[in-house]
N, C-alpha and C positions, 0 to 999 in steps of 0.2 A: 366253789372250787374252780380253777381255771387249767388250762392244759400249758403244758412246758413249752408247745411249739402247735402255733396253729397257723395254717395258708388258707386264705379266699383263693379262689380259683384256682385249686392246685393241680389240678386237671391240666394246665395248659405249661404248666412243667413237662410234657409228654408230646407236645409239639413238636413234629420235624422240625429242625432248621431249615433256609435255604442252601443249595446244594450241599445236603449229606445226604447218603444214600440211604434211602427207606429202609431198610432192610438192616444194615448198618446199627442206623438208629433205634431199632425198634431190640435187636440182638443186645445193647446197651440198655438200653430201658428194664428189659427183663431181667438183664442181671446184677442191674442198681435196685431192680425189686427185690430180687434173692439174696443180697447184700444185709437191703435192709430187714429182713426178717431171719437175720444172723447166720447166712448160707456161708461158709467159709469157700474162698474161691483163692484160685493160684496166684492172684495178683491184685492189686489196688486197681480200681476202675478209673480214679481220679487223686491229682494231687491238687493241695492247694498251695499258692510259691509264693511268698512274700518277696517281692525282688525289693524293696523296702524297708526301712523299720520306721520310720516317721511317721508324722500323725500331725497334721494343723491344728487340732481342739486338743483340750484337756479336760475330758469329761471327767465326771464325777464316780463311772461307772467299769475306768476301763484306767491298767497301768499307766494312761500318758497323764492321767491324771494327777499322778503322784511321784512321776519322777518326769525328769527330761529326760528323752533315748533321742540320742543320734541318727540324723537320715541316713545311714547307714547303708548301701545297695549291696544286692545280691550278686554277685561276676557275671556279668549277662556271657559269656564264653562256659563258665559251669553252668549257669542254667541251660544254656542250648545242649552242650554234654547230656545234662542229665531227664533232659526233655524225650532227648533223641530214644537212649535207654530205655524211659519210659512207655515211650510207644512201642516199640520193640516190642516190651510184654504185653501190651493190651491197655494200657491205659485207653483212655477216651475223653475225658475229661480232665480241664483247667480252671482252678478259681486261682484269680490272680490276689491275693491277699489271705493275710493271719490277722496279726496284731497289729493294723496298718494303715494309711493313706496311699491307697494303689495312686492317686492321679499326680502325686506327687515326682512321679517319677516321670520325665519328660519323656523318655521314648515309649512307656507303654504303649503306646499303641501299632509303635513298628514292631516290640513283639508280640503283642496278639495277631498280626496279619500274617508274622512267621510262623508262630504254632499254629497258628491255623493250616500253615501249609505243611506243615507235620502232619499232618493227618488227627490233629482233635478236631472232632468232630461239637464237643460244647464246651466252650469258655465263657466266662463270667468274674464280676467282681462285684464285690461291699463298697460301698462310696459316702461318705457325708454329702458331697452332693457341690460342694464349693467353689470346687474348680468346673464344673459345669458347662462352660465358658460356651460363646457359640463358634467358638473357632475346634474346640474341644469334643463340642458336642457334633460334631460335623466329621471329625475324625475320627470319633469311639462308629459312627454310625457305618463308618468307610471298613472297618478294622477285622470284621468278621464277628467281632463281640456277640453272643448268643442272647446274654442276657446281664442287666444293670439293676443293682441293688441297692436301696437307697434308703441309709437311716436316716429316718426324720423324727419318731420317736414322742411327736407330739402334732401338737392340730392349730397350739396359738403361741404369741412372741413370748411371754412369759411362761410359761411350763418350755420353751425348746431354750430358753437360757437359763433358766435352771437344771437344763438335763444338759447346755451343751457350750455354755457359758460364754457364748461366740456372736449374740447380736445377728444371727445372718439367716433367722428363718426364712421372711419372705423370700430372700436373695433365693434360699436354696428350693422354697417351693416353686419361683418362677422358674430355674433352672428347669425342675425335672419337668413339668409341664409344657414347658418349650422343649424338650425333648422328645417326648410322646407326641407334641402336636405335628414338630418336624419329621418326626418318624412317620407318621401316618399320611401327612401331604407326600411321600414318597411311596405313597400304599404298601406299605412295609408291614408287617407283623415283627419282626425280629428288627434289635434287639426288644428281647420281653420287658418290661419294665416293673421292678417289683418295690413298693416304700413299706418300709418294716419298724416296730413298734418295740422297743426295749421294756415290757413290764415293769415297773419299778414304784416304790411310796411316791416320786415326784410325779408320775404321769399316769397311773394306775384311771383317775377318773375321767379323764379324755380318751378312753381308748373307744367309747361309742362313737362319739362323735368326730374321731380320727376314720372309724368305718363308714361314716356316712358323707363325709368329705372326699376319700379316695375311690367309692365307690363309682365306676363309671369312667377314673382316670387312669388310673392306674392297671396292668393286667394284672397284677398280683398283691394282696393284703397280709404283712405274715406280722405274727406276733407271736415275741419269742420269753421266754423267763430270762429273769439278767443272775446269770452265775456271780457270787463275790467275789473281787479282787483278792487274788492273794496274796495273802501275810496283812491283810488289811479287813478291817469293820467300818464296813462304810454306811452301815444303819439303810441303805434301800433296798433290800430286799426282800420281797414278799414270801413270805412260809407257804400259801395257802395254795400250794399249785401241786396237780395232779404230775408226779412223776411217771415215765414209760416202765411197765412192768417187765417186760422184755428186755429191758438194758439200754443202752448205748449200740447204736449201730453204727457208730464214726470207723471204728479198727475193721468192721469189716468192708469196706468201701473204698476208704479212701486215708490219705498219709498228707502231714504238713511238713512243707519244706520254709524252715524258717531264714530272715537275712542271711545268716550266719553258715546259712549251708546244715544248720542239724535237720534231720528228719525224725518227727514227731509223731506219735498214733492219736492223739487229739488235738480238737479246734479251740479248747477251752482255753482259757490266758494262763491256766494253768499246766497247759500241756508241755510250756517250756521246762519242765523239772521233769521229764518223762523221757529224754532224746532215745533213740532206738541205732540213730548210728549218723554220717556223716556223707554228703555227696561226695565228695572228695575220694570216698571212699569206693562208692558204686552200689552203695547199699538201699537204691529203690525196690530191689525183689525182694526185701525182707518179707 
């Protein structure tokens, strides 16, 4: 039996950033714990924003797979609107992506430096890792970014083109490793760097030797179960995984704000049939 969601080194989830306030951070920490052990609180702690809908690959595992979706952006003038709001009630946190390719969007990184000056205190995003670029990687590192996550999903060239059908593992393992190296020549800790492992029939038997590869490179190891696409059978999913007895802790935490401007109470691909209301509307205190 395997677990739904596991992190190496998830302790360091729990790190100050550079300049946030100790005290700040640590007041957020405690109540992303109480969150997650179903503590009902007056506000979402974190949103995550897809200012995107586009996607470079078409994995076998995930909607882009199956259909083409338009790059489609989020109105960076609503997202500041509804950022602004956001913080107002207490938010604290930013993941810049849903169903998505955050790097796809050229200015990302001018607004991670403006939310940052909103007063979030942790932003992050999911990346393939493609655009990595070192013009790229030089500005995510400039931006205030907290933390970089990074599906790789596998350990060799065959099992990451069969999970990702894109030809570009080394590219992307060079990337993230020249990221971490240039981070560290800068004696930086922050951004964290996290590469994460989609469970599935294609990659299920590298997942050792995906541990013992990142081990030492990376701060962070997560390996997660891979949810079905829906309205589809895509035969790679594993049964044999220990689900959390306690539920789902997404609704109490945190809220997805999709391209479209809907706001969503989950991260699943399926949470787009779920909407709760509309930015447009003003509806982040739900």
């Amino acid at each position: 039996m395997t677990l739904m969601h596991q992190i190496y080194n998830q302790h360091l989830l729990s790190a100050c950033p550079p300049d946030v306030d100790l005290t700040e951070w640590t007041e957020f920490r405690t109540m992303m714990a109480q969150a997650s052990n179903l503590v009902e609180l007056d506000h979402p702690l974190q949103i995550d924003v897809e200012l995107n809908a586009g996607c470079n690959m078409a994995c076998p595992f995930c909607i882009h797979g199956y259909e083409k979706i338009a790059n489609n952006k989020l109105d960076r003038k609503k997202f500041e609107k509804v950022l602004k709001e956001a913080v107002s009630i207490g938010v604290k946190a930013v993941k810049f992506n849903y169903i998505n390719e955050p790097m796809l969007r050229k200015d990302l990184e001018e607004i991670i430096r403006w939310t940052r000056d909103q007063g979030i205190i942790n932003i992050y995003m999911v990346t393939n890792g493609t655009l990595l670029t070192p013009k790229r990687r030089e500005s995510l590192m400039q931006s205030g970014l907290t933390k970089l996550f990074v599906s790789l999903d596998a350990v060799t060239s065959e099992i990451y083109n069969k999970q990702r059908l894109s030809g570009q593992f080394n590219k992307v393992v060079a990337n993230v490793l020249a990221f971490i190296k240039e981070r560290n020549e800068l004696g930086r800790q922050f951004p964290l760097v996290r590469v994460s492992f989609l469970r599935n029939k294609i990659n299920i038997h590298e997942e050792a030797e995906f541990t013992e590869f990142w081990t030492g490179k990376a701060d962070l190891i997560a390996f997660q179960k891979m949810n079905e696409v829906p309205d589809k059978h895509t035969g790679l999913t594993i049964a044999d995984v220990v689900m959390p007895e306690k539920g789902c802790d997404f609704p109490f935490k945190q809220l997805v704000i999709d391209d479209d401007g809907e706001i969503l109470p989950c991260c699943k691909l399926a949470g787009k049939k779920l909407p709760l209301g509309h930015i447009d509307l003003s509806l982040i205190h739900i």
